[in-house]
N, C-alpha and C positions, 0 to 999 in steps of 0.2 A: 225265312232267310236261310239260303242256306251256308254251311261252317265248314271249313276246308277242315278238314285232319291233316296229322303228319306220320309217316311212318318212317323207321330205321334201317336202310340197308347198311347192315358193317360185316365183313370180312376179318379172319385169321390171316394178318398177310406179313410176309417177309419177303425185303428187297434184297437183303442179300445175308451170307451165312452167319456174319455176326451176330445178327438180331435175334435175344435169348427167347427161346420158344416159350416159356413159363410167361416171360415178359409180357408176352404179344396175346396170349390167353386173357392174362389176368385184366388187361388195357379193355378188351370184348368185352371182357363182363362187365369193367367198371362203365361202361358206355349205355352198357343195355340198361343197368340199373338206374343211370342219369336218364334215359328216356322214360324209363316204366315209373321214377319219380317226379317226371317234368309233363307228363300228361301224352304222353304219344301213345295212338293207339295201335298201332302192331311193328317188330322187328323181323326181320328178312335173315333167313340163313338159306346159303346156294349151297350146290352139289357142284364139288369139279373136284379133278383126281391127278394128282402127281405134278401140281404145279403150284408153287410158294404163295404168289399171289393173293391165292384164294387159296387157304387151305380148309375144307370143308368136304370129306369127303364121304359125310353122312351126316346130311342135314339134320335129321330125325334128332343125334345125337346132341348133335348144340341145342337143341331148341327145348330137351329134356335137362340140359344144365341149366339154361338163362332160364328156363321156367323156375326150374326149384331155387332161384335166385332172387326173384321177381313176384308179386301179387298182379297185375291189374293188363300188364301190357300182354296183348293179343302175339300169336308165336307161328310163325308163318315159313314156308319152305320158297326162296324165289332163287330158284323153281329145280324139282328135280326132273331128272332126264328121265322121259318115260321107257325112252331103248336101252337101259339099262338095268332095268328092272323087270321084277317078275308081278303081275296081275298082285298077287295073292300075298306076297311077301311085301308088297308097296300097302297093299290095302293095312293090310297086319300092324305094319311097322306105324305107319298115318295114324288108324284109331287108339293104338298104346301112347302115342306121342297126344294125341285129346285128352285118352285118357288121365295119365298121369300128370298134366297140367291142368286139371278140373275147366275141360272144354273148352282152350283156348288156343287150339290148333287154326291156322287157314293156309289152306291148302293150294299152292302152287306148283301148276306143272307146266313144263317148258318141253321144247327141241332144239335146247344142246346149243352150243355157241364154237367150238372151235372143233376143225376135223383133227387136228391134232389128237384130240379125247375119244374122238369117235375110233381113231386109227389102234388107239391101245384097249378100250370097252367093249367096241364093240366094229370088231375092224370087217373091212368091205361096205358097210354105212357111212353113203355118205349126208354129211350133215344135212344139206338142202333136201333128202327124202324123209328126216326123222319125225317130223310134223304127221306121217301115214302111223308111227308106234304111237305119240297121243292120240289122235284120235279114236282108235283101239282100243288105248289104255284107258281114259278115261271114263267108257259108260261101263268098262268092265269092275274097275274099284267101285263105282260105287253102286253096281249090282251086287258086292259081293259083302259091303258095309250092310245092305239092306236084308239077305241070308241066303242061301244055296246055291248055288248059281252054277252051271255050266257051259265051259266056254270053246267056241272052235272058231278061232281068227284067222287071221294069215298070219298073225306071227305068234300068236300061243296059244294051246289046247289045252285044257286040264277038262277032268270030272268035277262032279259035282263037289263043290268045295264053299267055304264063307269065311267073311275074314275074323279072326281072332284076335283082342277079342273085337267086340261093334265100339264105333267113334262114341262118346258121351255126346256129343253135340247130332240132336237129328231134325232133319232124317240125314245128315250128315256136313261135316264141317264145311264153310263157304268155302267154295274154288276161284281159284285164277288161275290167270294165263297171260303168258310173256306173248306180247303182241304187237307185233306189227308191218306183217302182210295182213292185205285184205280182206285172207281167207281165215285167216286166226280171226280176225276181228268177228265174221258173218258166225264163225264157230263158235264162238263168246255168248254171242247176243242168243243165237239160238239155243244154247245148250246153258244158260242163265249161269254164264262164268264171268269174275269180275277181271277188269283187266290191269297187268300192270306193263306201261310203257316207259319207253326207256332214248332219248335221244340221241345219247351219244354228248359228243359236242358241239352235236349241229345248233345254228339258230335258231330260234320261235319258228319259224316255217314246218320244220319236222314238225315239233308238237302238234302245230296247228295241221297238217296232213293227218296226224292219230286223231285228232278229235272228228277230222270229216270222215275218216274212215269208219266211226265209231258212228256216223250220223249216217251214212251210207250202210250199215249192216241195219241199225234200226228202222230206218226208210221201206229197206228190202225184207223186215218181219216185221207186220206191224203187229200191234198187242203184246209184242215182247216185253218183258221189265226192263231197265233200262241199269247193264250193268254198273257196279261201282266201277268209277275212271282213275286210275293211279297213277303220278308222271314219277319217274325220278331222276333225278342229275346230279352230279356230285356237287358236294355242299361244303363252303368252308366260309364263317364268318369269325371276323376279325374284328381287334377294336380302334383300329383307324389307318386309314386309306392307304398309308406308303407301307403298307405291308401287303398289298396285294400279289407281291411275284412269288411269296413266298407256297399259296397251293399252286400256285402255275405251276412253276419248278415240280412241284410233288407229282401233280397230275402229268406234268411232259413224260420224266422218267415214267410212271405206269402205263402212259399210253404207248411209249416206245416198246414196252414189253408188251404188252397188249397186240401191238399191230403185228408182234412178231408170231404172235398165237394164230391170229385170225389169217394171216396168209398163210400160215404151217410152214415156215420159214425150217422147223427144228431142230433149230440152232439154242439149245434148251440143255444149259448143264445143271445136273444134280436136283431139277425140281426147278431153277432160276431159269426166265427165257432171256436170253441175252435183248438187250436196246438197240434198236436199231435207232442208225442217227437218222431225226426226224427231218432232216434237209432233204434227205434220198428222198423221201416220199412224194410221190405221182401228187397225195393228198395233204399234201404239207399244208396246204391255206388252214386243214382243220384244226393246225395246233399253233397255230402262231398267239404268243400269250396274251394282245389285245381280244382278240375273237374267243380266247378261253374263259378271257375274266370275265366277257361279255354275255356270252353265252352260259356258264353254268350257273350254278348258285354260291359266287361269290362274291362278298364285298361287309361292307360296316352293317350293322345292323338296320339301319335305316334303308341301305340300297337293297340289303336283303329285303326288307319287307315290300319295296316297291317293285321288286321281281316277281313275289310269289305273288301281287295282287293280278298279275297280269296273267299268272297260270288260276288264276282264283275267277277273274273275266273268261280264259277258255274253259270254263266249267270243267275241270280237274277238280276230283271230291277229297281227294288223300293225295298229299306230297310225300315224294318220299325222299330223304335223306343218305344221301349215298356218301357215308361218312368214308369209307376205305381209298385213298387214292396215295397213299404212300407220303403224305402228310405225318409229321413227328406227332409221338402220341400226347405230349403236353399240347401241341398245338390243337390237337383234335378234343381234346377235352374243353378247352377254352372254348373253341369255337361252337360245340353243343352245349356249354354253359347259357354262351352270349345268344342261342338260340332260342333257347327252353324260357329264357329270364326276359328278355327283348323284342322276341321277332314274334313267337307265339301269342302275346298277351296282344298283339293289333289282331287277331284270328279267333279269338276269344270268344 
C-alpha cells in the first residue's frame, strides 16, 4: 500500500518594509524544525533574486542553516535556475551542501519563472528559452560529481575539470524537476528525474493534466522507472470554518504581487512588486476567494484531509506544503501545528 509523504515549501518573504528581517528568518527556521519534528520528509528552498517575496538568493545557503538546525528532514533546492549558473560552481556548491548535511541534499533544478529575473541575471534570455540551459546543465553536474570531465556546450566550455568536493550521496543525490510542459515531463522520465508540480490555483483538472502527462512520458519510454510525483499548493489549515477568508486575503495580496512579476509589469519598488488590483485581471475567475478556498489546500482539518485523499487517488507520492503565501506568522505555525498533529496521522 502505498503512503503519501509531505514535503515543506517555505520562503523568506516580506510584504512590505516594516516586516523585521531577523523576524521573518527566525519564523523559517522555527517551521522547518516543526516539519523535521513532525515527520516530513524533505523542505524546499528556491533561488530568486531582488524580490522580498521570496528572498532566497542562494539556496545552497538556507538549506546549510536548516541542516545544522535539524537531524532527519531531507534539504532540497526547488529549484535553481540552471542559466544562471556555472557547470562547475553549481556542481561544487550542490556536493558541499550533501556534504555538510550528512547526505541529505535533493536536488532540484528548474527554468526560471519571471523575465523580470531573467532581464537582471541574465539579460537578452528569454524565459520561454531557458528550459535549452537545463538541459545542458544537467548531464553536465553530474558528469562532473562523477570526476574529470570536459565540457563544449553551446552555452559553456571549460577543460578538464570535477566538482569539489564529490556529493556524499552516490552515485549522486536524487534530482528534480519543476514540471510542467510535456517536454520537462518526457525529460524527467527519461533522464530518471523526480518531478515536482505545481498548480497554481487552478482546479483538480490542472493536477490531473500533470499526472497524464506524467503517464504520457511513461507510455512513450517504456522500462523507465517511474519517477517520484510531487504536487504542491499552498496550504493553510485552521481550526474552524469561519476562518477561511483569512489565507484568501493572504494569498490575494501575494498573488496580486505575483501576477505583477509574471507579466514583468515592473512596477517593482525597493525589492516590493507593487498589487495589482485583482479586478483588472483578463484572469480574475483565478482569484475569486470561493474558487481559492476550493482549490488550494485549505480548510479545517477534516476537509484538509479529504483534499489530500483525492491527490492521494491521483497517485501523487509527496505533497508538498507551500506554507509561504503572506499569511501572519502565528497563523502559519498553527496551521502546520494542526497539520503535523491532525491531518498527517490519516497518512500514517
Amino acid at each position: 500500500m502505498h503512503i503519501m509523504k509531505f514535503q515543506l515549501a517555505i520562503n523568506l518573504e516580506r510584504l512590505d518594509d516594516s516586516d523585521d528581517m531577523q523576524e521573518v528568518a527566525r519564523h523559517t527556521l522555527e517551521m522547518v524544525q516543526m516539519a523535521d519534528q513532525g515527520g516530513f520528509n524533505i523542505v524546499w528552498a528556491a533561488e530568486h533574486h531582488a524580490i522580498e517575496m521570496t528572498i532566497a538568493p542562494d539556496p545552497f545557503q538556507l538549506l546549510a542553516w536548516w541542516g545544522t538546525h535539524t537531524s532527519n528532514i531531507r534539504l532540497g533546492t526547488a529549484v535553481v535556475n540552471a542559466a544562471y549558473w556555472h557547470p562547475i560552481k553549481l556542481a561544487g556548491e550542490a556536493a558541499m551542501a550533501d556534504l555538510i548535511s550528512g547526505g541529505r541534499l535533493e536536488f532540484g533544478i528548474g527554468s526560471g519563472a519571471y523575465q523580470r529575473e531573467f532581464d537582471r541575471m541574465h539579460p537578452g534570455l528569454k524565459q520561454t528559452d531557458s528550459w535549452r540551459y537545463m538541459h545542458e546543465m544537467l548531464p553536465a553536474v553530474k558528469a562532473l560529481w562523477q570526476g574529470d570531465y570536459e565540457h563544449n556546450g553551446e552555452f559553456w566550455s571549460f577543460p578538464l575539470s570535477t566538482s569539489v568536493p564529490k556529493p556524499l550521496q552516490q552515485p549522486h543525490p536524487p534530482i528534480w524537476a519543476a514540471a510542467r510542459a510535456p517536454i520537462t515531463y518526457e525529460f524527467a522520465v527519461q533522464n530518471q528525474i523526480n518531478i515536482l508540480s505545481w498548480p497554481f490555483t487552478r482546479p483538480m483538472a490542472e493536477a490531473e493534466t500533470y499526472r497524464q502527462r506524467l503517464d504520457d512520458a511513461m507510455a512513450n519510454n517504456p522500462g523507465a522507472p517511474r519517477p517520484v510525483f510531487a504536487m504542491m499548493r499552498h496550504t493553510a489549515v485552521y481550526d474552524s470554518k469561519d476562518e477561511w477568508m483569512v489565507p484568501v486575503r493572504a494569498v490575494q495580496r501575494v498573488l496580486s504581487q505575483f501576477e505583477n512579476l509574471y507579466k514583468n509589469l515592473g512596477d517593482v519598488k525597493n525589492g516590493f512588486p507593487a498589487s495589482i488590483d485583482l479586478k483588472d485581471l483578463e484572469n480574475r475567475e483565478e482569484y475569486s476567494p470561493t474558487m481559492l478556498q476550493e482549490n488550494l489546500m485549505f480548510g479545517t482539518p477534516d476537509e484538509v484531509i479529504g483534499k489530500l485523499k483525492q491527490y492521494e487517488a491521483l497517485g501523487v507520492d509527496e505533497f508538498t506544503y507551500y506554507a509561504s503565501m503572506g499569511l501572519g506568522r502565528k497563523e502559519q505555525r498553527r496551521s502546520l501545528e494542526l497539520f503535523i498533529n491532525e491531518v498527517m496521522p490519516a497518512f500514517a
